[in-house]
N, C-alpha and C positions, 0 to 999 in steps of 0.2 A: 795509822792507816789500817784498815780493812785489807785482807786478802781473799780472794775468791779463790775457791778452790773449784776446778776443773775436773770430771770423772773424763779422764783421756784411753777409750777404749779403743777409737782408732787407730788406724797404725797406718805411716807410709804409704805400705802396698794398697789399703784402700784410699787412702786418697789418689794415690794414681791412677786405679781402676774408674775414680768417678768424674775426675778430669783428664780428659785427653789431650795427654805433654806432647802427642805428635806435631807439628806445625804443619796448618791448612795452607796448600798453593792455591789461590785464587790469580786468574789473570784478573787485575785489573780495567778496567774501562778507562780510556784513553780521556772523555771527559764527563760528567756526572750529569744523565740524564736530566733529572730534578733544578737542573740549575739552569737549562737549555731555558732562552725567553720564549715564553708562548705567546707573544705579540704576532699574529699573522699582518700581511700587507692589507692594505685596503683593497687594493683590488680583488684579492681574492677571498677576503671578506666577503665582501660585493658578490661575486661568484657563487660563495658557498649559504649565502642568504637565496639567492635568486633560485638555485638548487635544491633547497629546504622548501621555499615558495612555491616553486612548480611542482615538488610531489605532492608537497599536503592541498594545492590543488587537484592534482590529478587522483589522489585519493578520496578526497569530495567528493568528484564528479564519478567516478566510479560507486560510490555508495548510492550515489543520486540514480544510475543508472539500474544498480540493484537494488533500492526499493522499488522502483517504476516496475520493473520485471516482477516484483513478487505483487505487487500493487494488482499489475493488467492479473495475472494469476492467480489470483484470491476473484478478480471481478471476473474471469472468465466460469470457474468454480463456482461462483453465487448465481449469472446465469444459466448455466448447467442445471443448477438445482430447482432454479425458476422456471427452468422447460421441462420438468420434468412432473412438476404440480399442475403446470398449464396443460400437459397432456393429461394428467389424469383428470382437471377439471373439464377437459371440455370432451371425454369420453361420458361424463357422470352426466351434462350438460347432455350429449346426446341421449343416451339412454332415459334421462328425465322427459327431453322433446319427443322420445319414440313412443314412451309411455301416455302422455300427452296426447298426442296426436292421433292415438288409437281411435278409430269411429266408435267400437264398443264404448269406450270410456267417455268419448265426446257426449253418446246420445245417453249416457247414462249420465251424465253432468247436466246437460239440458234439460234433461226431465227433473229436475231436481234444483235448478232455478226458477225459485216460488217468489221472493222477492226481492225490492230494489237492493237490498246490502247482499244479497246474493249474484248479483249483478255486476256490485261495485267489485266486487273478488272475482271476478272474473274477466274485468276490464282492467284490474290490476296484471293479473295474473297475465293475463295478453300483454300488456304494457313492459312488464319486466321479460317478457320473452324475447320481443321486439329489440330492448336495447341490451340484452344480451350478444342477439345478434347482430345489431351495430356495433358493438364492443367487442367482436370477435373481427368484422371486416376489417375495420379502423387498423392502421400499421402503426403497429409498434415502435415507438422513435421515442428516445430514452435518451438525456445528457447524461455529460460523466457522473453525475450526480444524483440520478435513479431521477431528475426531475422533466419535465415534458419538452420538449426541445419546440419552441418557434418557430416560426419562419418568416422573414420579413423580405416585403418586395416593396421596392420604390421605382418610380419609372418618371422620366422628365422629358416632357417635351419642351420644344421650338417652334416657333414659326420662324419664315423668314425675314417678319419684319421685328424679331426679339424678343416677342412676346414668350413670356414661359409660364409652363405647368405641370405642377406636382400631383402623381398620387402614388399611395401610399397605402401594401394592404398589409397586416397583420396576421397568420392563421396560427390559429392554435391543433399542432395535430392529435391533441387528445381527445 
């Protein structure tokens, strides 16, 4: 047989120092959590689903409400910026008409209409003035969707002796 030889430089007093020979009081627990059955009842299953339910509903509906708010709030913003181009456009628009409209300028344009292609620029040039200014009277009516909003009217009559009739108008307010 082999023997191992052991260098034994501990002693006693360190091994008592490195285990503690005092004895630990712990109370006890009466019964061991861990072992408790985590079966709930059905009812309160039932209960604690239905409660799970209604918040992650009401948490939905709360996000739904705060996109809607940031939603109208980015459109209120992009309108903002839209009235803000249409004043300057129809400032530029005016100062173009004022210019325009000048008699100096008028009789110096006149005089200087020699032919028919000078003519036709000039009945342009009226023409685009014209529905400028229909495009400025016209109101503004915009779906949630930047697209033209309709309007539709239907009207039905009677007589008394049953006879019926439809009409039916469509406008476009753009």
């Amino acid at each position: 047989m082999a023997t191992i030889k052991t260098n034994k430089t501990t002693t006693k007093k360190d091994k008592e120092k490195a285990i503690d020979l005092k004895p630990v009081e712990n109370q006890l627990l009466s019964e061991n959590p861990l072992m408790q059955s985590m079966a709930i009842a059905p009812i309160d299953e039932l209960d604690e689903k239905v409660d799970l339910i209604n918040e992650i509903e009401s948490l939905a509906e709360l996000s739904k409400q705060q996109l809607l708010v940031k939603r109208q709030r980015i459109e209120l913003e992009v309108d903002d910026k839209k009235l803000d181009i249409a004043k300057k456009t129809i400032s530029t628009i005016e100062k173009i008409i004022q210019a325009v409209a000048d008699e100096t300028v008028l009789a110096r344009v006149a005089k200087n209409i020699n032919t028919p292609q000078d003519m036709k620029y000039m009945a342009e040039a009226a023409e685009k003035l014209t529905g400028t200014l229909r495009n400025l009277m016209n109101p503004n009516v915009v779906d949630e969707y930047g697209g033209r909003k309709r309007t539709k009217i239907f009207a039905q009559f009677q007589t008394q002796s049953g006879e019926r009739a439809s009409i039916g108008v469509e406008l476009d307010n753009g």
